[in-house]
Structures are given as C-alpha cells and as structure tokens.
N, CA, C and O atoms as a CHARMM CRD file, in Angstrom:
* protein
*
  320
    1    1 UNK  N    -12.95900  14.15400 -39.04000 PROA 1      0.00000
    2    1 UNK  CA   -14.37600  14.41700 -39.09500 PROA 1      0.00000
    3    1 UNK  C    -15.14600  13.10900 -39.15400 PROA 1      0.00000
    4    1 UNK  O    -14.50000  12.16500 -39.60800 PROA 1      0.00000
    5    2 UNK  N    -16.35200  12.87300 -38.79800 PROA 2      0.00000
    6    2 UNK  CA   -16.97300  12.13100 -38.28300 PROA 2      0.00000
    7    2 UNK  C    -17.75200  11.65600 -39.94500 PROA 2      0.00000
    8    2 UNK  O    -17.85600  12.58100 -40.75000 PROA 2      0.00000
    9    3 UNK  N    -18.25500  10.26700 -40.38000 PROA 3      0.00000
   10    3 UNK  CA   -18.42700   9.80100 -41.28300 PROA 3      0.00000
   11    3 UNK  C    -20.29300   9.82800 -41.24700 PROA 3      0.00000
   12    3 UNK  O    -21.04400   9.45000 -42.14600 PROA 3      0.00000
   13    4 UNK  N    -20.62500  10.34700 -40.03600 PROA 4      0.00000
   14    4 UNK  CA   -22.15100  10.57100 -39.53500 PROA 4      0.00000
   15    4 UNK  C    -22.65700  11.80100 -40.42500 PROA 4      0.00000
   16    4 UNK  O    -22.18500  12.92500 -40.59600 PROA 4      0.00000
   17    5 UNK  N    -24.01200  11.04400 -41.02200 PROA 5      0.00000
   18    5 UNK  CA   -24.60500  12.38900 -41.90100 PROA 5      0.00000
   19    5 UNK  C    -24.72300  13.86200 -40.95700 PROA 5      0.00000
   20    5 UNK  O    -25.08100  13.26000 -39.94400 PROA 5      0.00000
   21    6 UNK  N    -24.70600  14.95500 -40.61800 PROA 6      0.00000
   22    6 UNK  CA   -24.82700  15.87500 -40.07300 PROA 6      0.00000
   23    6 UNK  C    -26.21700  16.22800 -39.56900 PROA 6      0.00000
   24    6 UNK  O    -26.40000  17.05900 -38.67900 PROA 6      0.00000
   25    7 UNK  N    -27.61800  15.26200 -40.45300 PROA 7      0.00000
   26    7 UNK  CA   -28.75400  15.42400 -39.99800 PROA 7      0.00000
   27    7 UNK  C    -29.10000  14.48000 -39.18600 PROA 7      0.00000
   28    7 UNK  O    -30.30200  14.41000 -38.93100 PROA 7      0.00000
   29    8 UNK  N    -28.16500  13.48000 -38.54100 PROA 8      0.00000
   30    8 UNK  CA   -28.05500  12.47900 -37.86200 PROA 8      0.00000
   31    8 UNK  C    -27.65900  12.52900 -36.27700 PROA 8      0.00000
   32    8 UNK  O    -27.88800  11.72100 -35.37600 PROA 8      0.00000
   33    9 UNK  N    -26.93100  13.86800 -36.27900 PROA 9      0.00000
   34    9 UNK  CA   -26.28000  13.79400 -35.31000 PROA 9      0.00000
   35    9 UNK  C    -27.06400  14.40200 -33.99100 PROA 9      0.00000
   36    9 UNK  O    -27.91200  15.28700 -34.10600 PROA 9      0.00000
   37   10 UNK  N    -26.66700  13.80000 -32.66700 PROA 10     0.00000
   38   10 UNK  CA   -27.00000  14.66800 -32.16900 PROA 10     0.00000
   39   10 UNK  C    -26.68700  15.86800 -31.80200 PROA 10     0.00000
   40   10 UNK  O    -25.78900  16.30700 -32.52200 PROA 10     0.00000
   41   11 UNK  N    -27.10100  16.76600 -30.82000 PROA 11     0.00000
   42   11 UNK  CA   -26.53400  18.06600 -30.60300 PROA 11     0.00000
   43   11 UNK  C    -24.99200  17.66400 -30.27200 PROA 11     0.00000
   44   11 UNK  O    -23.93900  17.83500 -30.88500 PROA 11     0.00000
   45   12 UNK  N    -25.29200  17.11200 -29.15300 PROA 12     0.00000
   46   12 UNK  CA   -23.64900  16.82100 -28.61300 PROA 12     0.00000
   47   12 UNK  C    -22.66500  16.86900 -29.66900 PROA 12     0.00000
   48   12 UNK  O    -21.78700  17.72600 -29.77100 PROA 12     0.00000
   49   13 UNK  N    -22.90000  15.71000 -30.59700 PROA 13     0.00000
   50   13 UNK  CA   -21.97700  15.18600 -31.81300 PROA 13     0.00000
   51   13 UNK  C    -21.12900  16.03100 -32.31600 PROA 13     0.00000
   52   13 UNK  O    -19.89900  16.05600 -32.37000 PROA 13     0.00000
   53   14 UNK  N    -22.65600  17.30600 -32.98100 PROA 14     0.00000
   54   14 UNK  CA   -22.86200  18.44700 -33.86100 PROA 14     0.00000
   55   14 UNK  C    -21.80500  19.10100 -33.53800 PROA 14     0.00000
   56   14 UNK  O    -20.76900  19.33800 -34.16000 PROA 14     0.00000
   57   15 UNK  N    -22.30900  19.48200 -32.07900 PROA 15     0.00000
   58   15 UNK  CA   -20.79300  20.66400 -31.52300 PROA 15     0.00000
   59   15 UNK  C    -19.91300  20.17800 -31.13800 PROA 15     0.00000
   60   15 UNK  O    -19.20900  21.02900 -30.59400 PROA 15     0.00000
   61   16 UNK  N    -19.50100  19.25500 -31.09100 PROA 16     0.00000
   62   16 UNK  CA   -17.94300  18.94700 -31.33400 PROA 16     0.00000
   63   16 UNK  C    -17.26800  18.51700 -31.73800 PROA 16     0.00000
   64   16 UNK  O    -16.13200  18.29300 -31.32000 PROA 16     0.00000
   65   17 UNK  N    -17.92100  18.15800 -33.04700 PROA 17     0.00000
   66   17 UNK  CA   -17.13400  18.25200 -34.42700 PROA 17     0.00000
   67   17 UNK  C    -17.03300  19.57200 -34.92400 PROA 17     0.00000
   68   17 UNK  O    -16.09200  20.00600 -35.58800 PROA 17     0.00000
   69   18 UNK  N    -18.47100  20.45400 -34.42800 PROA 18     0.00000
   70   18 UNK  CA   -18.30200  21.78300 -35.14000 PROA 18     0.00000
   71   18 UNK  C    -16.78500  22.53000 -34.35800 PROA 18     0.00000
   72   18 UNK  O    -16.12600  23.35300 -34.99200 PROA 18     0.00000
   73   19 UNK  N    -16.37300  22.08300 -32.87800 PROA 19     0.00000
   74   19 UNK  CA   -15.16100  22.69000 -32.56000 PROA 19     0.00000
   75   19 UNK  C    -13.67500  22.17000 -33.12400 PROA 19     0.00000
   76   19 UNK  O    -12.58800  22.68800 -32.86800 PROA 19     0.00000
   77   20 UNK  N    -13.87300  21.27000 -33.77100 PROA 20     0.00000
   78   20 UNK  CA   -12.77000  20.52100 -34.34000 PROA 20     0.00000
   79   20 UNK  C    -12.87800  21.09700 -35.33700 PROA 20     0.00000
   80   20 UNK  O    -11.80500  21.66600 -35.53600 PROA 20     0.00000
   81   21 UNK  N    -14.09500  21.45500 -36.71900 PROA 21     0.00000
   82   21 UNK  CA   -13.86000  22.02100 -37.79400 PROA 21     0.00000
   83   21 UNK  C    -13.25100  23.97600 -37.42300 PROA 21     0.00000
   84   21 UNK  O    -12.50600  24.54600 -38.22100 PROA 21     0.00000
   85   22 UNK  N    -13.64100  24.50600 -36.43400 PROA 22     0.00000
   86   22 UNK  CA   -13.66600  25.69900 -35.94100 PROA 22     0.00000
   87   22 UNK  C    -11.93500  26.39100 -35.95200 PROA 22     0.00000
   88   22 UNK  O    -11.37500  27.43100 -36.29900 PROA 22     0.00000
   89   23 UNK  N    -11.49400  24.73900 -35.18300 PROA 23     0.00000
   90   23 UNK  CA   -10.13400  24.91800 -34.49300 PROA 23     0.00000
   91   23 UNK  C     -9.19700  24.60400 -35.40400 PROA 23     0.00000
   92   23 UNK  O     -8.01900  24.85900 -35.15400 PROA 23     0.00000
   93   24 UNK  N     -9.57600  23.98800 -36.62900 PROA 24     0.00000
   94   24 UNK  CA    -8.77400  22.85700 -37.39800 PROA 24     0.00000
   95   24 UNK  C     -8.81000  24.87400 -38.48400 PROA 24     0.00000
   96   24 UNK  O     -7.73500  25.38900 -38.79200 PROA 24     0.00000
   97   25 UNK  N     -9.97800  25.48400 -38.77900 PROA 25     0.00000
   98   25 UNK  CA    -9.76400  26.50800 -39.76700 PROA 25     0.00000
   99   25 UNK  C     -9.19700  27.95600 -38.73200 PROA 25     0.00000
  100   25 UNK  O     -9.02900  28.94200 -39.45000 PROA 25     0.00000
  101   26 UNK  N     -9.00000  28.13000 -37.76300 PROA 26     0.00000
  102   26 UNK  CA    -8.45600  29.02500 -36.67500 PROA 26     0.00000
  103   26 UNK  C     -6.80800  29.08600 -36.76700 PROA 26     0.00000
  104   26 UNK  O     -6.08900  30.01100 -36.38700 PROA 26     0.00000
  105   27 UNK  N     -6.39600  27.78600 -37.40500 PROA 27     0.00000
  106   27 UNK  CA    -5.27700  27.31000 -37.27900 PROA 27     0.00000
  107   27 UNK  C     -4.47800  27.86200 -38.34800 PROA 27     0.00000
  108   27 UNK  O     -3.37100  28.31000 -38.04900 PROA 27     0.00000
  109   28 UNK  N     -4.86700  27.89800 -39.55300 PROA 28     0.00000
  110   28 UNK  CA    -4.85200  28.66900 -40.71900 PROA 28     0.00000
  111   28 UNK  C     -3.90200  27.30000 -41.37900 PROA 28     0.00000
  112   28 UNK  O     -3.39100  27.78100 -42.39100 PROA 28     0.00000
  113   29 UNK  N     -3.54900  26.16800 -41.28700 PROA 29     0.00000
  114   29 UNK  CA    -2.60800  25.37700 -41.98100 PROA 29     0.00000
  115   29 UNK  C     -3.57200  24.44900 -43.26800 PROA 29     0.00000
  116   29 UNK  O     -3.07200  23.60500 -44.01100 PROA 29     0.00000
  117   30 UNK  N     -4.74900  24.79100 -43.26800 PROA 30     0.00000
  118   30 UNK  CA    -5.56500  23.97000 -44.26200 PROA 30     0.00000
  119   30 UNK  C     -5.02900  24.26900 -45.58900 PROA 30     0.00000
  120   30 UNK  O     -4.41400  25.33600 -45.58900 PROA 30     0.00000
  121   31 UNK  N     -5.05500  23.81600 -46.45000 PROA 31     0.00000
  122   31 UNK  CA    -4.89300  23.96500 -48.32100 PROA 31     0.00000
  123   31 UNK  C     -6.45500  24.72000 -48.38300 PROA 31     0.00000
  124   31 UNK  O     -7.34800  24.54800 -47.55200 PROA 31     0.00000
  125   32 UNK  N     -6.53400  25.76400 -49.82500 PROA 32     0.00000
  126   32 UNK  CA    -7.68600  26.56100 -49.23000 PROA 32     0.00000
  127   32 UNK  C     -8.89600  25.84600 -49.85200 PROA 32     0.00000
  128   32 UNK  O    -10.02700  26.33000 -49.88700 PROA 32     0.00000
  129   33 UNK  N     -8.47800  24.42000 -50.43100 PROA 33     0.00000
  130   33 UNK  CA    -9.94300  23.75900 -51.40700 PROA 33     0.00000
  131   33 UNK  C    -10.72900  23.18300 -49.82600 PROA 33     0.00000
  132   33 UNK  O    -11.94000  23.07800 -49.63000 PROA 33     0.00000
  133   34 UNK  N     -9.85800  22.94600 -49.07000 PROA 34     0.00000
  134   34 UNK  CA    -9.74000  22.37900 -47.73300 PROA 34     0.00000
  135   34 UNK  C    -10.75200  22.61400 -46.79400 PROA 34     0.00000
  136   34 UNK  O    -11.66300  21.93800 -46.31700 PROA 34     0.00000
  137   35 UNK  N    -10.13900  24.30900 -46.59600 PROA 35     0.00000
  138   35 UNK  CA   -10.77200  25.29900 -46.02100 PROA 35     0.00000
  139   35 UNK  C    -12.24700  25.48900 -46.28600 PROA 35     0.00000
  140   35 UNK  O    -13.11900  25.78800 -45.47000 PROA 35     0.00000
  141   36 UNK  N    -12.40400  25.17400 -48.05100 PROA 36     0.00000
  142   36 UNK  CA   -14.01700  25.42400 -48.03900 PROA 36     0.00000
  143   36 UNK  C    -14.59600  24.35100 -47.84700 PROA 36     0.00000
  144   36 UNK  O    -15.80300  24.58700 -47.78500 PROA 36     0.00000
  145   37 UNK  N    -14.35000  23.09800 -47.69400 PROA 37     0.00000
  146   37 UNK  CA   -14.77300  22.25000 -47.01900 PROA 37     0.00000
  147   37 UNK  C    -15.18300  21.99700 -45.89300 PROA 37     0.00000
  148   37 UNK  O    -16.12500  21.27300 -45.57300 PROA 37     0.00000
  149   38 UNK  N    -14.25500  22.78400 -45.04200 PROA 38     0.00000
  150   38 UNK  CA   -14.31900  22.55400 -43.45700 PROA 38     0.00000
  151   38 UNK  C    -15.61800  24.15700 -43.27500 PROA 38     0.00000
  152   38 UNK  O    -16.48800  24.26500 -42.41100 PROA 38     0.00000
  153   39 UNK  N    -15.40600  24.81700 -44.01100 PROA 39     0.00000
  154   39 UNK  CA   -16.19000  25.88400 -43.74400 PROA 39     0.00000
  155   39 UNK  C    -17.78900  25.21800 -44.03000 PROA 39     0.00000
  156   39 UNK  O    -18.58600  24.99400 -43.11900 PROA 39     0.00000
  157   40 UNK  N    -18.00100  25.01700 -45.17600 PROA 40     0.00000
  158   40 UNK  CA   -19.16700  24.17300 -45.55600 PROA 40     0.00000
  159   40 UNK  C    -19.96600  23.13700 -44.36900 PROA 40     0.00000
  160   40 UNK  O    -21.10000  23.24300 -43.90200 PROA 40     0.00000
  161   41 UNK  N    -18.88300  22.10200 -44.09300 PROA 41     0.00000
  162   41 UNK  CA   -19.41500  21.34900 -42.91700 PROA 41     0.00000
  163   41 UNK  C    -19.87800  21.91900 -41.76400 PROA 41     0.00000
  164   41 UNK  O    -20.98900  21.70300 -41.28100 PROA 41     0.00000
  165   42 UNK  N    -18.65300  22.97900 -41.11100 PROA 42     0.00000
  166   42 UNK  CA   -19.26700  24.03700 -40.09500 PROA 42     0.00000
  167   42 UNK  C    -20.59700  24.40800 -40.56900 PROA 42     0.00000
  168   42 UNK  O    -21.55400  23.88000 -40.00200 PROA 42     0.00000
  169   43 UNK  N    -20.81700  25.26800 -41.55800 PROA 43     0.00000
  170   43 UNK  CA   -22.06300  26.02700 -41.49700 PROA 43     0.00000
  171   43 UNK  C    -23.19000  24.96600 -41.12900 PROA 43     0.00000
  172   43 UNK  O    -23.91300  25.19800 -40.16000 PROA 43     0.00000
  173   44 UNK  N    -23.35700  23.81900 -41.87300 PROA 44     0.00000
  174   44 UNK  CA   -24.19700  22.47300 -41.40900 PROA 44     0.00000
  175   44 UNK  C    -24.16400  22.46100 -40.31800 PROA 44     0.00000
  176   44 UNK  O    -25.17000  22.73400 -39.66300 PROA 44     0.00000
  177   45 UNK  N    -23.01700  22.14700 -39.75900 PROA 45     0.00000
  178   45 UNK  CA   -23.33700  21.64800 -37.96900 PROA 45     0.00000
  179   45 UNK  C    -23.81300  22.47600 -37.44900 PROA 45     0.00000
  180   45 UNK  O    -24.72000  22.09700 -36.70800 PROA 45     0.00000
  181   46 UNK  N    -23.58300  23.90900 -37.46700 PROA 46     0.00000
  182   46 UNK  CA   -24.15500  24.88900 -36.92300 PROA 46     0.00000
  183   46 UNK  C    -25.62500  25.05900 -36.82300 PROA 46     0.00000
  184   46 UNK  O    -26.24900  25.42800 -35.82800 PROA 46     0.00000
  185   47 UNK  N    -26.20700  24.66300 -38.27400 PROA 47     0.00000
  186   47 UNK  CA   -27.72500  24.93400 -38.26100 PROA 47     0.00000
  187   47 UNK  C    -28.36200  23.23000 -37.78100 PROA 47     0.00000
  188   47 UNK  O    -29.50900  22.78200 -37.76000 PROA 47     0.00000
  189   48 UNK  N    -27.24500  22.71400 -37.49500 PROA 48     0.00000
  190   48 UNK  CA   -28.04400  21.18100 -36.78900 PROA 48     0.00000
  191   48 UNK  C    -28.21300  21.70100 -35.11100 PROA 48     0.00000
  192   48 UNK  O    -29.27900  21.86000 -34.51800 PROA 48     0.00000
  193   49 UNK  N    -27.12700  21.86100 -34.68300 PROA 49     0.00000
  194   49 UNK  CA   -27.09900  22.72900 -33.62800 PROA 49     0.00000
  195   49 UNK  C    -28.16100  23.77100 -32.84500 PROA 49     0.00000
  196   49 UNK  O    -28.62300  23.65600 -31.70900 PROA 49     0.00000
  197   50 UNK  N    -28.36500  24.71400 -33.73600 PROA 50     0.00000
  198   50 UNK  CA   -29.48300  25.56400 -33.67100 PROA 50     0.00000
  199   50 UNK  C    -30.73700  24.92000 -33.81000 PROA 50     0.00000
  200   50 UNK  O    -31.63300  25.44400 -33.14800 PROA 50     0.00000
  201   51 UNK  N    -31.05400  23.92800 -34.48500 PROA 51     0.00000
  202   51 UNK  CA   -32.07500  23.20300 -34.94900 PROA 51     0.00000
  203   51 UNK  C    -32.12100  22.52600 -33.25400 PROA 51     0.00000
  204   51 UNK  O    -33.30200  22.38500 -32.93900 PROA 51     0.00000
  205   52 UNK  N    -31.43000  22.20600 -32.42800 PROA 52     0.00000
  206   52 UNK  CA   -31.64000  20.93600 -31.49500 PROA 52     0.00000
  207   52 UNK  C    -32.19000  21.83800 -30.62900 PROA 52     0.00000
  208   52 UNK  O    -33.34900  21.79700 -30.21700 PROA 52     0.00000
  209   53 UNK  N    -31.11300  22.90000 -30.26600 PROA 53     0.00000
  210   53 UNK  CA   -31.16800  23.67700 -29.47100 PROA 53     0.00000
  211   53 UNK  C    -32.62100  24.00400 -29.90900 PROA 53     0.00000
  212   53 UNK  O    -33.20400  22.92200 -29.97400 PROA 53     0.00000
  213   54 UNK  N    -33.39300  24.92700 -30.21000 PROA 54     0.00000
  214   54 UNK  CA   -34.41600  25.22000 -30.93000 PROA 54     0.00000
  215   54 UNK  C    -35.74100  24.11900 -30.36800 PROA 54     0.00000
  216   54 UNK  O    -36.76100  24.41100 -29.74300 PROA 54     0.00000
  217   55 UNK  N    -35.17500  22.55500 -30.94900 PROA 55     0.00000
  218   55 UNK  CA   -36.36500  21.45600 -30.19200 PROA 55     0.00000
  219   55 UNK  C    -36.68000  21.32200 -28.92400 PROA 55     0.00000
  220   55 UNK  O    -37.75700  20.89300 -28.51100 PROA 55     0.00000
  221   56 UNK  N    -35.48000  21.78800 -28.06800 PROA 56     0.00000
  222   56 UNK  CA   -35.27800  21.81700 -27.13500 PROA 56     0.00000
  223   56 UNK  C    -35.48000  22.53300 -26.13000 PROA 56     0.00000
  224   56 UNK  O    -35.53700  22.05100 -24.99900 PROA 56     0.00000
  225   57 UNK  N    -35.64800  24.04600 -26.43300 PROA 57     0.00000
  226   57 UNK  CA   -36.37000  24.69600 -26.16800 PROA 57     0.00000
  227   57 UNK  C    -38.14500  24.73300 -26.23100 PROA 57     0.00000
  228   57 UNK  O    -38.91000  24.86600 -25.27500 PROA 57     0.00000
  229   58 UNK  N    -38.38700  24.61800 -27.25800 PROA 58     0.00000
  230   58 UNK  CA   -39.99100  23.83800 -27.64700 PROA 58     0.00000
  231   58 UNK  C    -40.69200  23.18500 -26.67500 PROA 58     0.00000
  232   58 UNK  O    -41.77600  23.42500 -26.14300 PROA 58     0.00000
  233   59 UNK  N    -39.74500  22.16700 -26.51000 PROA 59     0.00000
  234   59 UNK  CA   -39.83300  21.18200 -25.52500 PROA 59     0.00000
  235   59 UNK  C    -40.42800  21.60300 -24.04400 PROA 59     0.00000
  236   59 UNK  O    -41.53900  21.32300 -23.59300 PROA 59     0.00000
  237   60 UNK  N    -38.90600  22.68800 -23.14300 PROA 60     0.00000
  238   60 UNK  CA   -39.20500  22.95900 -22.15900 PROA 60     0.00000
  239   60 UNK  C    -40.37900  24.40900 -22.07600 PROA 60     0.00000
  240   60 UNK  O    -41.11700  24.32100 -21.09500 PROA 60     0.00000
  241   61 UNK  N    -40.57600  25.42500 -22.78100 PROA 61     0.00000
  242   61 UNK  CA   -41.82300  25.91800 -23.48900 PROA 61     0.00000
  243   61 UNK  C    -43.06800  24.90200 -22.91800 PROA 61     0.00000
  244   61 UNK  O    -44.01000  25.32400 -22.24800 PROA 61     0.00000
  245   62 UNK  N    -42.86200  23.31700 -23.36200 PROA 62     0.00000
  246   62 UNK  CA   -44.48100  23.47200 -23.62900 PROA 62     0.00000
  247   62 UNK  C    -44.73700  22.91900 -21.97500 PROA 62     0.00000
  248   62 UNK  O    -45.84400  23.03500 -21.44900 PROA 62     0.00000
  249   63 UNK  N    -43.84000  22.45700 -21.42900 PROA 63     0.00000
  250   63 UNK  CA   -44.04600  21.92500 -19.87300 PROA 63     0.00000
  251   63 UNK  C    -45.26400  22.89700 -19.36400 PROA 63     0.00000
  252   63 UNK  O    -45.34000  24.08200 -19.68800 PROA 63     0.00000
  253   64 UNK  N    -46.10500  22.29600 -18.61000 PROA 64     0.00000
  254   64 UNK  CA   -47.05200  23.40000 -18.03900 PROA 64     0.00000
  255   64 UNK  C    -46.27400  22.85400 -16.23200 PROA 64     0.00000
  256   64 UNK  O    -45.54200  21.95200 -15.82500 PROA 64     0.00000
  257   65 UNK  N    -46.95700  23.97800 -15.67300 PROA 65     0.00000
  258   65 UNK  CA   -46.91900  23.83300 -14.06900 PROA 65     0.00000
  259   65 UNK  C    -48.31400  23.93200 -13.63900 PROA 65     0.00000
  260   65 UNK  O    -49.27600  24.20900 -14.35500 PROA 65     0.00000
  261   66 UNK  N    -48.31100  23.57000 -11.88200 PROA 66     0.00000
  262   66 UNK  CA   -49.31100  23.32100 -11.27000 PROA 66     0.00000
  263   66 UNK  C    -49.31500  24.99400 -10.29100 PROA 66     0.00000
  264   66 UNK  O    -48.29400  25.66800 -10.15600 PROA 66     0.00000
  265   67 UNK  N    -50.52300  25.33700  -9.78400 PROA 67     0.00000
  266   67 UNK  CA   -50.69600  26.91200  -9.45100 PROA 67     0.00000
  267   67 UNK  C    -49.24700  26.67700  -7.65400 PROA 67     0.00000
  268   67 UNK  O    -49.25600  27.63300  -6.87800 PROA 67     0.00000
  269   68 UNK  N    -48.69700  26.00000  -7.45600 PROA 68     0.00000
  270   68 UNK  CA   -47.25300  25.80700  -6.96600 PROA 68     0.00000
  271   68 UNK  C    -45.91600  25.88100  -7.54000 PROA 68     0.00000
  272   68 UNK  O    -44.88400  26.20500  -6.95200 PROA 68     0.00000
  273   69 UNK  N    -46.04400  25.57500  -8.64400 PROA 69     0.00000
  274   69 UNK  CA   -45.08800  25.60900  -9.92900 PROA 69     0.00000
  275   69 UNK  C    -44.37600  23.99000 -10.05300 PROA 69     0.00000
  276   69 UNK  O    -43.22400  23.75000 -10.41700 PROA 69     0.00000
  277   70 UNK  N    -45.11000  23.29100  -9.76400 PROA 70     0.00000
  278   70 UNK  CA   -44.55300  21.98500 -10.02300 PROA 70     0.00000
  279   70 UNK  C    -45.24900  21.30200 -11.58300 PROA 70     0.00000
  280   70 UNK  O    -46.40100  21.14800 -11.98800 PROA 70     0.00000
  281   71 UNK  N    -44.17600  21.07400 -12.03100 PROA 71     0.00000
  282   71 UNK  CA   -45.06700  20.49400 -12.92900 PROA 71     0.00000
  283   71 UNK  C    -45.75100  19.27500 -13.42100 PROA 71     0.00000
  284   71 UNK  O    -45.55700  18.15200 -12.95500 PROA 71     0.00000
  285   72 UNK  N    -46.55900  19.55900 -14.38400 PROA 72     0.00000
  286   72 UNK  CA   -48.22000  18.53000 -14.09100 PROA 72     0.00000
  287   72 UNK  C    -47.47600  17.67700 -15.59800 PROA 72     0.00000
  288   72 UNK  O    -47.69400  16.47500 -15.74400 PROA 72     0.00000
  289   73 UNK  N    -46.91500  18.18200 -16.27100 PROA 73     0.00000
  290   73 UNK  CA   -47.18100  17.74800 -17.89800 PROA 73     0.00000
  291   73 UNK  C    -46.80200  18.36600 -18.58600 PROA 73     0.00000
  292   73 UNK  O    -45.99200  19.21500 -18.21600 PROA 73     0.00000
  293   74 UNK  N    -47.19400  18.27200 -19.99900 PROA 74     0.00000
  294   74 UNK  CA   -46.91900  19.23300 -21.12100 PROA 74     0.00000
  295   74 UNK  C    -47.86600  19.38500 -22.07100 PROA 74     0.00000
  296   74 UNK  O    -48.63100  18.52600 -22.51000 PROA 74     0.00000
  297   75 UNK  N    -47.74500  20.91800 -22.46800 PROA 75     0.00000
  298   75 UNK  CA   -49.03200  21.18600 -23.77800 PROA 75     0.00000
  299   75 UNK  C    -48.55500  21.26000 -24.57800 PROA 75     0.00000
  300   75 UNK  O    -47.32600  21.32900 -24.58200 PROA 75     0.00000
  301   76 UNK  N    -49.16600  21.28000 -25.49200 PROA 76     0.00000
  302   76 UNK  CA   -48.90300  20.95800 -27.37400 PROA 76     0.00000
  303   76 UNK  C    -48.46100  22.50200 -27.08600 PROA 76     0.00000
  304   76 UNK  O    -48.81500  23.36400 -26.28200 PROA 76     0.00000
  305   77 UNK  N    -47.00000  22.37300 -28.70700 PROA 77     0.00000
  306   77 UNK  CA   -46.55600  23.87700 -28.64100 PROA 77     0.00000
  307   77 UNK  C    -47.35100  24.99500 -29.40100 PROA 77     0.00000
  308   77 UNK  O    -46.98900  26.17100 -29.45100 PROA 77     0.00000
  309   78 UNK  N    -48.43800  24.50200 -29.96400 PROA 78     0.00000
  310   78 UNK  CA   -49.54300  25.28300 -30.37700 PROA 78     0.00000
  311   78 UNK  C    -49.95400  26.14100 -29.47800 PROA 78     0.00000
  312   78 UNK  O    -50.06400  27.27800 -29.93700 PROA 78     0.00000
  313   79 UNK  N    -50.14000  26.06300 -28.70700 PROA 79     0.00000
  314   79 UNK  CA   -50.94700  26.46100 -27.18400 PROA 79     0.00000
  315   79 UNK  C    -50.47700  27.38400 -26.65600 PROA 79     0.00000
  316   79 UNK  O    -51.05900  28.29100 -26.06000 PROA 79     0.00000
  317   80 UNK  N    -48.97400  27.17400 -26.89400 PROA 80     0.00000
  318   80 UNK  CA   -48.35200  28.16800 -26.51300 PROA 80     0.00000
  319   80 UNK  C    -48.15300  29.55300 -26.72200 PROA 80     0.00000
  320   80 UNK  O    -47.35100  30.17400 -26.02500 PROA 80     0.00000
C-alpha cells in the first residue's frame, strides 16, 4: 500500500490501490486485525474515488455549447 495520504491521491492512484486492497481481502489469507485494516483503507479510497469521479463530472456538466454543439466554454456549476 502506498505511503500517500488517501486525500492526496489522485483518482487513478485511488483505484488502484483500492484493487490491490480489494484483491489482497478476496484472497481471504489476511490475519483478521489485517483485514480491518485493509477494509478501512478501501472504504477511504472508495469515497476519494467517488469524490473525483463526482468533480469530474461537475466539470463536464458545466461545459456549455454553441447552438452547433461545439463548445464555447464553461458555466459556473451554480447555473446549472
């Protein structure tokens, strides 16, 4: 596991450490103090994850287009 705070990471990072913690508890060979560890970290990456995903969406949301559909810019996600 990666020594990167979890609110640090990016999406990329996030999910694939979150598949290493996923695969590492799928496996069933952890000690179970272990297990709640790796479970713990998962749940984090997960909501970092969702969190990016989430900005990211926002993001393409606020793009406006031109009456062609090209787009001109972007509006505040208020607007939206």
């Amino acid at each position: 596991m990666s020594d990167t705070p979890v609110s640090e990471m990016s999406f990329e990072e996030a999910m694939k450490e979150l598949e290493q913690v996923v695969s590492k508890l799928e496996r069933g060979d952890v000690a179970l103090e272990d297990s709640i560890k790796l479970y713990e970290r998962g749940a984090e990456l997960k909501k970092r994850c969702e969190t990016k995903l989430k900005e990211a969406e926002e993001k393409v949301a606020a793009i406006t287009l031109d009456g062609e559909g090209n787009p001109t810019g972007t509006a505040p996600v208020e607007n939206m």
